[in-house]
C-alpha atoms as a printed R data frame, in Angstrom:
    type eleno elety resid chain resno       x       y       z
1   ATOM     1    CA   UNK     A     1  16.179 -20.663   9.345
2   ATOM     2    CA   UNK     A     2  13.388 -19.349  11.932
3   ATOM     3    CA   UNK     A     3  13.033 -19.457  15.041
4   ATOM     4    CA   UNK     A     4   9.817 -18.559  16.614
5   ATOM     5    CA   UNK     A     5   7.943 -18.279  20.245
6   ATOM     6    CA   UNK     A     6   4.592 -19.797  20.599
7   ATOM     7    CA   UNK     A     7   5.361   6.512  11.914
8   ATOM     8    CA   UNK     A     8   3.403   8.417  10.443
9   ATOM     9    CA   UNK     A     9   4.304  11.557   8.861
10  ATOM    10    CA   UNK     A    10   4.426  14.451  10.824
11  ATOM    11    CA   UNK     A    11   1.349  16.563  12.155
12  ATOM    12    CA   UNK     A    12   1.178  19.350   9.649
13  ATOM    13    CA   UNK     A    13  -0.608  22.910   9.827
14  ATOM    14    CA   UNK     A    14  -2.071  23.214   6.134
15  ATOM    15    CA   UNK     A    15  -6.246  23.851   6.362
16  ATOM    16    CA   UNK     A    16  -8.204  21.472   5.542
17  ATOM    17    CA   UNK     A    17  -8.849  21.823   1.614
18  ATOM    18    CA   UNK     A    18  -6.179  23.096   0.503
19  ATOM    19    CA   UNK     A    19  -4.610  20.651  -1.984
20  ATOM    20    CA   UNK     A    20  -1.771  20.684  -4.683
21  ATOM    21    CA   UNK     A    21  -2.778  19.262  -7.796
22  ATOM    22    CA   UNK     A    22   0.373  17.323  -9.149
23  ATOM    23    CA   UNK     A    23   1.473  17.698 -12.888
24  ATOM    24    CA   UNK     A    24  -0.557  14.562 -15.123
25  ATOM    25    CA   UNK     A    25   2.409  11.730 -15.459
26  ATOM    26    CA   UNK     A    26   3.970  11.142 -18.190
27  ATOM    27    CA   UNK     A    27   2.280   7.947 -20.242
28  ATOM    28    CA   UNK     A    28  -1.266   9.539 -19.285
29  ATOM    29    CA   UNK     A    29  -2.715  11.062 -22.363
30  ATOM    30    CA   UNK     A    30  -3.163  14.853 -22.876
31  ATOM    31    CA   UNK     A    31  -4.359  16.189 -26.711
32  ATOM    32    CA   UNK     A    32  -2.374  14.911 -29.198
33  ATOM    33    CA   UNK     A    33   0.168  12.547 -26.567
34  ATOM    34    CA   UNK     A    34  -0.495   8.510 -26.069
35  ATOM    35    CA   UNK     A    35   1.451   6.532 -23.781
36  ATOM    36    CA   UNK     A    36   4.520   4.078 -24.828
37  ATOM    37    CA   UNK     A    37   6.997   2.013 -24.246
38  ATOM    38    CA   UNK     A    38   7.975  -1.924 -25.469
39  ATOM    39    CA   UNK     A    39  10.106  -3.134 -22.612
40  ATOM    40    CA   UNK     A    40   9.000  -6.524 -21.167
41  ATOM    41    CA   UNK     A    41  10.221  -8.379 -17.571
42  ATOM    42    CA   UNK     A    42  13.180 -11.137 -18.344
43  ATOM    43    CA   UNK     A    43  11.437 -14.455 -19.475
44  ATOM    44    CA   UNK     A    44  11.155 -16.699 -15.861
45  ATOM    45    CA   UNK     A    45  10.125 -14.179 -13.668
46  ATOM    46    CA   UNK     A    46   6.980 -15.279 -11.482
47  ATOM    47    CA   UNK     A    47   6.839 -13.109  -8.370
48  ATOM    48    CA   UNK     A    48   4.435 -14.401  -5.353
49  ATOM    49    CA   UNK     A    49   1.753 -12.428  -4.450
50  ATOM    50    CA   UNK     A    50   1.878  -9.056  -2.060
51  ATOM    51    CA   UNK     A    51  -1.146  -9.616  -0.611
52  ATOM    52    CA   UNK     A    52  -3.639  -6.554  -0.710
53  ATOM    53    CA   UNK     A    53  -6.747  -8.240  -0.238
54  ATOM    54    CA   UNK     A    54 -10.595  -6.083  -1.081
55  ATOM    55    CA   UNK     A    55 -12.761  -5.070   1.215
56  ATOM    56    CA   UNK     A    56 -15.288  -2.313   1.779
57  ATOM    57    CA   UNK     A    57 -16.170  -1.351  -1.280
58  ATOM    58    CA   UNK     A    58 -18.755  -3.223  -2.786
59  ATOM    59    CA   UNK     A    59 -17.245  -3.371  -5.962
60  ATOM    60    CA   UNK     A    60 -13.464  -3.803  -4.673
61  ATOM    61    CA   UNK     A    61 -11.269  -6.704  -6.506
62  ATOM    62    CA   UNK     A    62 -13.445  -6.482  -9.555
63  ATOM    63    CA   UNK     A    63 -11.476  -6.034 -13.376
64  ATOM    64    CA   UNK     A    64 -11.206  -2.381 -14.422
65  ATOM    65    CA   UNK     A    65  -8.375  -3.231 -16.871
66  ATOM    66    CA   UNK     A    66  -8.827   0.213 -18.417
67  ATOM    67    CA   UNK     A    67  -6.799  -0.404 -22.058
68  ATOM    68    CA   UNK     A    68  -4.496   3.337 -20.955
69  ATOM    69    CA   UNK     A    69  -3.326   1.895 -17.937
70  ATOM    70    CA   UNK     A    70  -3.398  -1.714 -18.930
71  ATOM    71    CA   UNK     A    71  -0.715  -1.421 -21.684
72  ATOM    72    CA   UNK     A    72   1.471   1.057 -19.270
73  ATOM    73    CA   UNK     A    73   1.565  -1.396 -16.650
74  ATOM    74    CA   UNK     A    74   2.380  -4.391 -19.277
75  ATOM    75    CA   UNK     A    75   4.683  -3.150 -21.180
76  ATOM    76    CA   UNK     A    76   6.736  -0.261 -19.275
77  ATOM    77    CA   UNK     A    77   9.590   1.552 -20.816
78  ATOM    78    CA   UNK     A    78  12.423   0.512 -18.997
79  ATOM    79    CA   UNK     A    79  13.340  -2.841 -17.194
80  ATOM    80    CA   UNK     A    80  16.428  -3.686 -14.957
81  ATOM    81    CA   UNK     A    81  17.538  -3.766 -11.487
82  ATOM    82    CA   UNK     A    82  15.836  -2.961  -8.440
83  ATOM    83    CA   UNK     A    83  19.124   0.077  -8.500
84  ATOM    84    CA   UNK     A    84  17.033   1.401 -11.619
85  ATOM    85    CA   UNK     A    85  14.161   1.785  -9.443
86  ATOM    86    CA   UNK     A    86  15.540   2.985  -6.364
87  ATOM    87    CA   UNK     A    87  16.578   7.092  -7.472
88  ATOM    88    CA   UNK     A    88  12.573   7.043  -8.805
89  ATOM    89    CA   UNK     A    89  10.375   5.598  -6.113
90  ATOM    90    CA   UNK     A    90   7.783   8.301  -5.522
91  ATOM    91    CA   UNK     A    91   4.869   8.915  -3.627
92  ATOM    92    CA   UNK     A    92   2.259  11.246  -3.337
93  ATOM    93    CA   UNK     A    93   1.482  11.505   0.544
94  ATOM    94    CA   UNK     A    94  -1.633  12.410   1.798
95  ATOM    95    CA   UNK     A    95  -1.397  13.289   5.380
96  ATOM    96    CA   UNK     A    96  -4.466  14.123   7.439
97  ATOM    97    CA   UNK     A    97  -5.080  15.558  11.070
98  ATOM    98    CA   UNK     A    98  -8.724  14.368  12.473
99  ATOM    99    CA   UNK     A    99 -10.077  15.192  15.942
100 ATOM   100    CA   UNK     A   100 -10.941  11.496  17.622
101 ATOM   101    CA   UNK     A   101 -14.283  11.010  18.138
102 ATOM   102    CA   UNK     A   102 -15.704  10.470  21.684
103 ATOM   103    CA   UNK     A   103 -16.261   6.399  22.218
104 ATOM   104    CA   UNK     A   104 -13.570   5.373  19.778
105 ATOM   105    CA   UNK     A   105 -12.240   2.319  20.668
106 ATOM   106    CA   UNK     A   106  -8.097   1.619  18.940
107 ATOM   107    CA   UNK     A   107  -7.362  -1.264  17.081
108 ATOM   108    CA   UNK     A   108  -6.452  -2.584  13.840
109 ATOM   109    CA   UNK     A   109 -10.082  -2.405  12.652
110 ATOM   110    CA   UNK     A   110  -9.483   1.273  12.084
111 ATOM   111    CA   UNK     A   111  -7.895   0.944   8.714
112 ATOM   112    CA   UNK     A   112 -10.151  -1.742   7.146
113 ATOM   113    CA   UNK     A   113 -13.361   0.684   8.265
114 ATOM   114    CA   UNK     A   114 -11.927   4.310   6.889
115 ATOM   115    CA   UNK     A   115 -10.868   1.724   3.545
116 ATOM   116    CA   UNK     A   116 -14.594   1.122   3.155
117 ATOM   117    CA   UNK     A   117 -15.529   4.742   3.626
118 ATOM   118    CA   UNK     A   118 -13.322   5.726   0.969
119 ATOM   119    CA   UNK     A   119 -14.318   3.077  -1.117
120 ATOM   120    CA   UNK     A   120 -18.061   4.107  -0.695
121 ATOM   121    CA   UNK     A   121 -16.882   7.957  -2.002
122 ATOM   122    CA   UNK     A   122 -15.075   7.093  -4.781
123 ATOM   123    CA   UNK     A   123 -17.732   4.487  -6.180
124 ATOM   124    CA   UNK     A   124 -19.872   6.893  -5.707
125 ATOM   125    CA   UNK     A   125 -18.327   9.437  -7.509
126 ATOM   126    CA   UNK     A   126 -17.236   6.980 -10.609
127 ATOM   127    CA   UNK     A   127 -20.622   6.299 -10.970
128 ATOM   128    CA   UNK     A   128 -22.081   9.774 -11.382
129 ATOM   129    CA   UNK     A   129 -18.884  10.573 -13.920
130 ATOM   130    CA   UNK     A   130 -16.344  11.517 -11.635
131 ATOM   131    CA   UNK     A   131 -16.224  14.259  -8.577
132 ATOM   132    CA   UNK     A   132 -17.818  16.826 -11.164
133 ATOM   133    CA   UNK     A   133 -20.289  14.787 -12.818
134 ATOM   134    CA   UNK     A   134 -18.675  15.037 -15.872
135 ATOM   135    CA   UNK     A   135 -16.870  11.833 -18.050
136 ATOM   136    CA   UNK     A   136 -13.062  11.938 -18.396
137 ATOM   137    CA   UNK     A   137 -12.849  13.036 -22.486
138 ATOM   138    CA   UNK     A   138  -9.627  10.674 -22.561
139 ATOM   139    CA   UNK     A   139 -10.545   7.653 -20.807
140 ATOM   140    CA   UNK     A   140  -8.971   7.809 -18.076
141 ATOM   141    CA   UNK     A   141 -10.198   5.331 -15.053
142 ATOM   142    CA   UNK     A   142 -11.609   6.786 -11.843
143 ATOM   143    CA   UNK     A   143  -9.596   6.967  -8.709
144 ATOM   144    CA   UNK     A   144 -11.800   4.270  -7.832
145 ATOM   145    CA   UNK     A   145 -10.575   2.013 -10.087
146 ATOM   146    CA   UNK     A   146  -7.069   3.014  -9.845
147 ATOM   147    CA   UNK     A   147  -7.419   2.382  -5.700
148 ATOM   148    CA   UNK     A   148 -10.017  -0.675  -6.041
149 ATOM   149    CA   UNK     A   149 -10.267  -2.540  -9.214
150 ATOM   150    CA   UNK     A   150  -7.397  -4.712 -11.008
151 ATOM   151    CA   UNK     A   151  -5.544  -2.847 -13.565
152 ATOM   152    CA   UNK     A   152  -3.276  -5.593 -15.028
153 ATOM   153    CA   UNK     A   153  -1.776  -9.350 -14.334
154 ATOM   154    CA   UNK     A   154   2.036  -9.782 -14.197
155 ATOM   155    CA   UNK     A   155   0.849 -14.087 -14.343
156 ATOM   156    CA   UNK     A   156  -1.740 -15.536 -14.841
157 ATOM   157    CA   UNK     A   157  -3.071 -15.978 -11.208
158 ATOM   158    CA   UNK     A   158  -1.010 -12.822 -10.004
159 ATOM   159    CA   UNK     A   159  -2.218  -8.969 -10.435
160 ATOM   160    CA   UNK     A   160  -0.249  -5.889 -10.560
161 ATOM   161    CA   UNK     A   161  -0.527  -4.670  -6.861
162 ATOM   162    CA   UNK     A   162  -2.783  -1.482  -5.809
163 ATOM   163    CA   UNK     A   163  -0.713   1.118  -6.095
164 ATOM   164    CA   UNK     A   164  -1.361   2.303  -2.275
165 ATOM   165    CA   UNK     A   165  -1.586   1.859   1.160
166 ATOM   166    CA   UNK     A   166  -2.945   3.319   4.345
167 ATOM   167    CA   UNK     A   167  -2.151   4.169   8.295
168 ATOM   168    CA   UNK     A   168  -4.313   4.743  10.505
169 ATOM   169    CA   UNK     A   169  -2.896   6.034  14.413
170 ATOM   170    CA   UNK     A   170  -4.424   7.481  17.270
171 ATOM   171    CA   UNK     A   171  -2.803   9.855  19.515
172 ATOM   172    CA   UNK     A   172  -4.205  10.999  22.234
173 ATOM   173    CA   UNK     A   173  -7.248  13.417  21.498
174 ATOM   174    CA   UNK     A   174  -5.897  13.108  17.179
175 ATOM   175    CA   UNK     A   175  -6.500  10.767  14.655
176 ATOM   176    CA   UNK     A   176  -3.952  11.012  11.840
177 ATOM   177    CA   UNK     A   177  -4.585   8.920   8.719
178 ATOM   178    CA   UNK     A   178  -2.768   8.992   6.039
179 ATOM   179    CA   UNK     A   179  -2.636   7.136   2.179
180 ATOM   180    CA   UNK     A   180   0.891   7.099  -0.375
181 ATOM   181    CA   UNK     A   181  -0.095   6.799  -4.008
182 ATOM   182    CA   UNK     A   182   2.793   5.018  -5.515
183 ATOM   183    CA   UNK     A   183   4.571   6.044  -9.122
184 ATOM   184    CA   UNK     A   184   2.074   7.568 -11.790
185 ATOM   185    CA   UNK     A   185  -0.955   6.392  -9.434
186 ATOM   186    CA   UNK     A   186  -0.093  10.100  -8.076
187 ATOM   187    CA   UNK     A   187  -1.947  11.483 -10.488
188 ATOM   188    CA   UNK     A   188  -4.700  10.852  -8.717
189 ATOM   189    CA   UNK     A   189  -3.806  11.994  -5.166
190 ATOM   190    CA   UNK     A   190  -6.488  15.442  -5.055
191 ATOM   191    CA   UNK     A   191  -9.005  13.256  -5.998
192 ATOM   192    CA   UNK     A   192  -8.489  10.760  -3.362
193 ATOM   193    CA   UNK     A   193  -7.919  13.565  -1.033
194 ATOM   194    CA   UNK     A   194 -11.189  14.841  -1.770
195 ATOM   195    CA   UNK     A   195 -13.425  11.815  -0.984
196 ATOM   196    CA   UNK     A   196 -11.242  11.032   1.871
197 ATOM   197    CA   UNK     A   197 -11.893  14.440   3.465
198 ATOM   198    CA   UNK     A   198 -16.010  13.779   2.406
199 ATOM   199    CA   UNK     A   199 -15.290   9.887   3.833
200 ATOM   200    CA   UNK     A   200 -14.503  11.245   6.906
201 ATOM   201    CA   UNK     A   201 -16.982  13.870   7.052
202 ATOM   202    CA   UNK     A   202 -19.777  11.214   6.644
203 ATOM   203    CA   UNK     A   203 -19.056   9.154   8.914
204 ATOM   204    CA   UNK     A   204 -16.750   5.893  10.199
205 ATOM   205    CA   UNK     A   205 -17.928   3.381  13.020
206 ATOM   206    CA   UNK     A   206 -16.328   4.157  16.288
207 ATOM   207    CA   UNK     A   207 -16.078   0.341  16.651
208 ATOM   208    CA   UNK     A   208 -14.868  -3.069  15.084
209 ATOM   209    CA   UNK     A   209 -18.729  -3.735  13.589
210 ATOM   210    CA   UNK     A   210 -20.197  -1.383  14.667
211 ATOM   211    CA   UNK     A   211 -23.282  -0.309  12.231
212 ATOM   212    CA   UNK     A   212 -23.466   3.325  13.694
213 ATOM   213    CA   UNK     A   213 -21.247   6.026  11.728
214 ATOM   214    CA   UNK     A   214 -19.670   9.120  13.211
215 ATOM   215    CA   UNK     A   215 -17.829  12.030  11.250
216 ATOM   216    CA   UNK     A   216 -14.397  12.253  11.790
217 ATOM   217    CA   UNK     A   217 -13.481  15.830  12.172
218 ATOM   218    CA   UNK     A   218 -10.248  16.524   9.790
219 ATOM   219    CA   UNK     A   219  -8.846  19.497  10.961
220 ATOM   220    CA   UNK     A   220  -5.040  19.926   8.706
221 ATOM   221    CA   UNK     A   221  -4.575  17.775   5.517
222 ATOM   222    CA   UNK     A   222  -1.031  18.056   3.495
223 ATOM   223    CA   UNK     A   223  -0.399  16.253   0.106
224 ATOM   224    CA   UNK     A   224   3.749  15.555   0.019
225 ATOM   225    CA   UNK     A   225   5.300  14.362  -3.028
226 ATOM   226    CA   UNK     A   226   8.208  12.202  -1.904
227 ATOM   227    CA   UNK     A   227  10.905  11.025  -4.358
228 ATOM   228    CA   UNK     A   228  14.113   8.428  -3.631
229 ATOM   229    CA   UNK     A   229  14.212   5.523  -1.296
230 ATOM   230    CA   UNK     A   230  13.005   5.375   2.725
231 ATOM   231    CA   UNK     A   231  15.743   5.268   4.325
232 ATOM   232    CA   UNK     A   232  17.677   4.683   7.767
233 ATOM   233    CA   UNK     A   233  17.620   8.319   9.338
234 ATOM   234    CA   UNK     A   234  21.123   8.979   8.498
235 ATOM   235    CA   UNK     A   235  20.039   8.137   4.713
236 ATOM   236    CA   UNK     A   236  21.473   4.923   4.602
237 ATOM   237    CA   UNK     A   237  19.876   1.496   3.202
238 ATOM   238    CA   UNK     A   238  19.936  -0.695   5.790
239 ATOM   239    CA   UNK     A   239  23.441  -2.477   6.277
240 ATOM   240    CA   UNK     A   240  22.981  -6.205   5.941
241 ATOM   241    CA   UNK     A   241  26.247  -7.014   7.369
242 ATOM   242    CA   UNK     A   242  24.279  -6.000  10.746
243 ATOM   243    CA   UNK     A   243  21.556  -7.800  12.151
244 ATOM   244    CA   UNK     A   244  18.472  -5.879  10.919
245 ATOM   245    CA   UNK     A   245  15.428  -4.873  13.602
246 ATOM   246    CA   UNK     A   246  11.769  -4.995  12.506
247 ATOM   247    CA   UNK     A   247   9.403  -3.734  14.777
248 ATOM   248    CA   UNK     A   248   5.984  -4.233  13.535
249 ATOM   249    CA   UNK     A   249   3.889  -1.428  14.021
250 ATOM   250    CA   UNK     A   250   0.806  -2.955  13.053
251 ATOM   251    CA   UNK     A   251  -0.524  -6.591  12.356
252 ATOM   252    CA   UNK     A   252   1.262  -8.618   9.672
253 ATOM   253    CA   UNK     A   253   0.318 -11.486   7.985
254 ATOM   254    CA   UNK     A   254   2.252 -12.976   5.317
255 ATOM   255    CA   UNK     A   255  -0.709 -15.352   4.627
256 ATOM   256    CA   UNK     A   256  -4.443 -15.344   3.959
257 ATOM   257    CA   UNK     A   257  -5.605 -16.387   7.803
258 ATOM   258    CA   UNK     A   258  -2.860 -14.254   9.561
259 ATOM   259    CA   UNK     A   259  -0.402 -17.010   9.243
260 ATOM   260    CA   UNK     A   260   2.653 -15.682  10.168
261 ATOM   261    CA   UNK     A   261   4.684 -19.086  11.425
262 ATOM   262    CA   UNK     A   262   6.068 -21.364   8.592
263 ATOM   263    CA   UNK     A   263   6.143 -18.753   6.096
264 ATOM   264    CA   UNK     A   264   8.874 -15.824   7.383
265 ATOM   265    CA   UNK     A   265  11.428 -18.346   5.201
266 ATOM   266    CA   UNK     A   266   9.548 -16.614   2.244
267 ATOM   267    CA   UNK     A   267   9.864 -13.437   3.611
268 ATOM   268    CA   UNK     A   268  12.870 -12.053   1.167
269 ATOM   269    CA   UNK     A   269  11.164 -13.071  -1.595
270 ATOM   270    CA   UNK     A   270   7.866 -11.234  -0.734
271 ATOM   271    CA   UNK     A   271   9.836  -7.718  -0.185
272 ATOM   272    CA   UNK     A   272  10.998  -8.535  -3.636
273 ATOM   273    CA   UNK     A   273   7.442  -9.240  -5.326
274 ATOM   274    CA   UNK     A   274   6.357  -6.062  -3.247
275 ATOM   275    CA   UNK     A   275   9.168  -3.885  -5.090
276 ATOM   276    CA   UNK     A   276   8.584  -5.391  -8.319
277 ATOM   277    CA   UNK     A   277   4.891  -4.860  -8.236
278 ATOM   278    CA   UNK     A   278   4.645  -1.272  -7.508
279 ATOM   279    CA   UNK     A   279   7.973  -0.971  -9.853
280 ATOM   280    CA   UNK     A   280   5.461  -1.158 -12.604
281 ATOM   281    CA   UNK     A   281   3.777   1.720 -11.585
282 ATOM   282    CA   UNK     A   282   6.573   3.614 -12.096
283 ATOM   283    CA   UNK     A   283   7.513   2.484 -15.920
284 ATOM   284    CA   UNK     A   284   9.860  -0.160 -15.166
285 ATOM   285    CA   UNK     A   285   9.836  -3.797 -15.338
286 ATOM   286    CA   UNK     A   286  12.215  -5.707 -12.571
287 ATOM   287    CA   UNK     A   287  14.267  -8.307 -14.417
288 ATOM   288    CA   UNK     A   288  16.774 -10.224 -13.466
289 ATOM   289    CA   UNK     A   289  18.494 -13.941 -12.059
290 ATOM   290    CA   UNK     A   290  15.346 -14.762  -9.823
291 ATOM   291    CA   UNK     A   291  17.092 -18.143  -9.406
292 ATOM   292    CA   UNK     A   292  19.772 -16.562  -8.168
293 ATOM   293    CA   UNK     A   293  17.815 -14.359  -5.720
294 ATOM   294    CA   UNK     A   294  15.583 -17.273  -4.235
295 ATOM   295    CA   UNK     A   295  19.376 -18.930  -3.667
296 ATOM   296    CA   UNK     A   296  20.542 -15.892  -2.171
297 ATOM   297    CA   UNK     A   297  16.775 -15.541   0.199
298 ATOM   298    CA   UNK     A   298  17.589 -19.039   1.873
299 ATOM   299    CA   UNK     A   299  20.847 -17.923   3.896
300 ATOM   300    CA   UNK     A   300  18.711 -15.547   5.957
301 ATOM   301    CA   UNK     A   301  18.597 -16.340   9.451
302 ATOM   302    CA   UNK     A   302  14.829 -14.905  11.728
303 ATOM   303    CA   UNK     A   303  14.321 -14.830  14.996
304 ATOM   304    CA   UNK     A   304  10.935 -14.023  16.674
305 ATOM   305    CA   UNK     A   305  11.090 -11.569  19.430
306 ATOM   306    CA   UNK     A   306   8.061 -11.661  21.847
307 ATOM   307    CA   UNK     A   307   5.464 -11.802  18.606
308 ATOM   308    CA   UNK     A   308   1.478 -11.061  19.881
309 ATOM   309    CA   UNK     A   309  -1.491 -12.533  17.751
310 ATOM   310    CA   UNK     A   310  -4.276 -10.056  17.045
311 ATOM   311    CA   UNK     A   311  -7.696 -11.005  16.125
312 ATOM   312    CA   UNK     A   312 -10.546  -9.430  15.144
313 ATOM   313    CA   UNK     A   313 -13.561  -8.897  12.712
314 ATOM   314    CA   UNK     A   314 -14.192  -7.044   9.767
315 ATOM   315    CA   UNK     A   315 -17.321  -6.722   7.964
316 ATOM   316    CA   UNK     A   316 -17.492  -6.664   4.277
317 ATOM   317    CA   UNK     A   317 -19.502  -4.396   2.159
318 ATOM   318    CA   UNK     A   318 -18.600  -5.874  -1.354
319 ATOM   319    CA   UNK     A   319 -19.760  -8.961   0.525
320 ATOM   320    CA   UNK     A   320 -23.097  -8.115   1.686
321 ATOM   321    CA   UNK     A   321 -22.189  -7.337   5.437
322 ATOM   322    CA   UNK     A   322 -20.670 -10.566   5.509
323 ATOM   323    CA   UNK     A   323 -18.447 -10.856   8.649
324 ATOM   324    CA   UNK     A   324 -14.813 -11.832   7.906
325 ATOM   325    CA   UNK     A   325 -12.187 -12.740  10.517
326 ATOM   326    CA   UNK     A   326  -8.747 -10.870  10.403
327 ATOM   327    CA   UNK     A   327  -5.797 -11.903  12.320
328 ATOM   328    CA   UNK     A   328  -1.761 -10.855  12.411
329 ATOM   329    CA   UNK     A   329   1.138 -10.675  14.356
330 ATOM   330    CA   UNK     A   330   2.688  -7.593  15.719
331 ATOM   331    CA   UNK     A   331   6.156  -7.122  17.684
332 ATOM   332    CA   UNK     A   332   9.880  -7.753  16.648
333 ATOM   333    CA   UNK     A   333  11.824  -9.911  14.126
334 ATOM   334    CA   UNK     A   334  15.137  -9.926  14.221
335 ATOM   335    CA   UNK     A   335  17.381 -10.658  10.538
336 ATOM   336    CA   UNK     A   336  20.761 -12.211  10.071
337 ATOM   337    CA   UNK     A   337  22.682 -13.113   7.137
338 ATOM   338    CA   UNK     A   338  20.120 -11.086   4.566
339 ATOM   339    CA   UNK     A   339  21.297 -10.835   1.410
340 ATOM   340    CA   UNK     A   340  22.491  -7.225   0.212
341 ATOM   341    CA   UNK     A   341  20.013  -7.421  -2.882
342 ATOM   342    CA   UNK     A   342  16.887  -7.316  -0.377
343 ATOM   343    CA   UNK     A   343  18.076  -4.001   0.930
344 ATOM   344    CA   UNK     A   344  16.501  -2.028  -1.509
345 ATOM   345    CA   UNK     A   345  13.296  -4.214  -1.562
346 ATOM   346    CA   UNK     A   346  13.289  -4.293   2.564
347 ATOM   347    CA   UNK     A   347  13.088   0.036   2.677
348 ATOM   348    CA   UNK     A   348  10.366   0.498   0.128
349 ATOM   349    CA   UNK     A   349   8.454  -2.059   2.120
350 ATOM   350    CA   UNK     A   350   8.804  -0.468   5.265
351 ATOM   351    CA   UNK     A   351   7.062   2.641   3.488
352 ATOM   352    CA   UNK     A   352   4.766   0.270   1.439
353 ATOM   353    CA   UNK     A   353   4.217  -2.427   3.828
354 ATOM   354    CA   UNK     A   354   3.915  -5.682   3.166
355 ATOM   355    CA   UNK     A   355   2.028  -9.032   3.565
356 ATOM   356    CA   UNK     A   356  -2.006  -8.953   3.666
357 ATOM   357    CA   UNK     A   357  -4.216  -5.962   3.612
358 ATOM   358    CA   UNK     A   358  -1.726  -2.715   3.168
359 ATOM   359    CA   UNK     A   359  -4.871  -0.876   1.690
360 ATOM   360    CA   UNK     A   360  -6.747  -1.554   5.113
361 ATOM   361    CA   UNK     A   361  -3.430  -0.558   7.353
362 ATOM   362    CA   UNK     A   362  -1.990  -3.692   7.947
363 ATOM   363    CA   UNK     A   363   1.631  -4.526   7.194
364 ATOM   364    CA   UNK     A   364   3.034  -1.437   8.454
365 ATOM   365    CA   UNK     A   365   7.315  -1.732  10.260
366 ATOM   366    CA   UNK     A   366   9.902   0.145  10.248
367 ATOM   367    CA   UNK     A   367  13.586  -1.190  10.369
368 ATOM   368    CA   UNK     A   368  16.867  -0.440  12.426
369 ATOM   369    CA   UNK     A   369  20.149  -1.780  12.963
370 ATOM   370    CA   UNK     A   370  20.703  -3.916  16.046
């Protein structure tokens, strides 16, 4: 039933460049190792989509389907619950301090434009062979295609998710922006440091379409590795004998459009697709009594609190400058009655987000108990 009216991490100290280079995965091939792993989802599952839609790159959305990470992503090692999942959940976090430019105007436009100057970088750099010009001598895709391109389909019409996604927050005088690699995408978290630092450096627009570019000073950037589930601050999952709080930080759109009305019904069912997705890029394959689960997502009770629309424009790069209208809600739902299974599911999209455009900032709450 819905009723409806009409953080990032912390500032850090580290200097700019000075990055930890995370072990290689296990599944990614070294001399003489080659991934494995036969364990395939329970027949029946057919998740909905997460929503992580391309732009700014020109060659964003396109197939990569590189044949390494295609059969690690299709046939993980493990499958179960989303318990199996929860101990694993890991992110590399890369945190970054910039001094705002003078003229910068705020707004949700921030995150689609520093996605684009990324995007720019790391196509870039796939192009020429990677940051050092050289071919990977074991295949490996670029972080390009690991950010941009499709890896693998979990259905026909429905692709793996990108493993990431991005905030973007102005405070005062600071900019602090700041990407999570999910699972064994971590692998590539110096790399995408890297460009984002030279991203930065090169310039973003100090305005929703605006043509002229202006570096972004970074002046700290920290890579975290995070492992086990967001949490409640006292370390709890959320208790969903309580009604739940979710303030939405910025816009969310459940929908291509912004469409936010008629669809929260679906909303436990999209924090599930969102945790299965990124599941597989951490080995494991989410299987289960779906059935069960879609039963379970229809007692849930939403209420609206004060909701705003935001609007505003985009322009596409893999589109030819084409100008795209974005639009989402922010402000304050309010849950009743949601099923204990979507616990789990509910914290790893507050760090995830959730809806359209996570890659581009979008998506972003965080939860509390009323």
């Amino acid at each position: 039933m819905v009723t409806s009216p009409e953080g990032p991490g912390p500032d850090q100290g580290a200097r700019p460049g000075r990055v930890r280079t995370p072990a290689m995965p296990a599944g990614l091939p070294d001399a003489g190792r080659d991934d494995d792993g036969t364990a395939r989802p329970a027949a029946g599952y057919s998740p909905r989509s997460s929503g992580t839609p391309s732009s700014g790159a020109p060659n964003s959305g396109q197939p990569s389907l590189n044949p390494i990470i295609h059969t690690r992503l299709t046939t993980p090692a493990l499958t179960g619950g989303f318990d199996l999942l929860g101990p694993v959940f890991t992110r590399e976090v890369i945190h970054l301090r910039c001094a705002a430019p003078a003229g910068l105007e705020d707004g949700p436009w921030m995150g689609a434009a520093v996605r684009g100057a990324l995007g720019r970088v790391l196509e870039e750099r796939a192009a020429n062979g990677g940051a050092g010009g050289r071919p990977d001598p074991f295949n490996r895709p670029s972080a390009f295609a690991i950010l941009f391109q499709t890896q693998a389909m979990l259905t026909r019409r429905l692709e793996v998710p990108r493993p990431w996604r991005l905030r973007v927050q102005r405070r005062g005088r600071s900019l602090t922006v700041e990407i999570a690699l999910y699972g064994f995408a971590g692998y590539w978290a110096p790399a995408v440091a890297d460009a984002l630092v030279e991203a930065l450096a090169a310039g973003v627009s100090l305005r929703a379409l605006g043509r002229m570019r202006v570096p972004w000073p970074v002046e700290a950037l920290e890579i975290r590795r995070i492992t086990g589930l967001p949490t409640l601050p006292d370390t709890r999952l959320p208790d969903t004998s309580r009604p739940l709080v979710l303030d939405i930080e910025t816009p969310l759109a459940l929908k291509a459009g912004g469409a936010l009305a008629g669809h929260l019904d679906n909303l436990p069912m999209m924090l599930a697709d969102r945790a299965s997705g990124l599941a597989r890029w951490h080995d494991i394959a989410i299987a289960g009594d779906f059935s069960a689960l879609r039963t379970a997502s229809r007692r849930l009770r939403i209420q609206a609190d004060g909701l705003i629309p935001d609007r505003w424009e985009r322009r596409s790069g893999r589109l030819a400058g084409r100008i795209i209208p974005m639009a989402g809600f922010r402000g304050r739902l309010i849950l009743q009655d949601l099923d204990p299974a979507f616990a789990l599911p509910l914290a790893i999209a507050a760090d995830a987000h959730l809806g359209q455009g996570a890659t581009a900032g979008l998506g972003w709450f965080s939860v509390s108990e009323d």
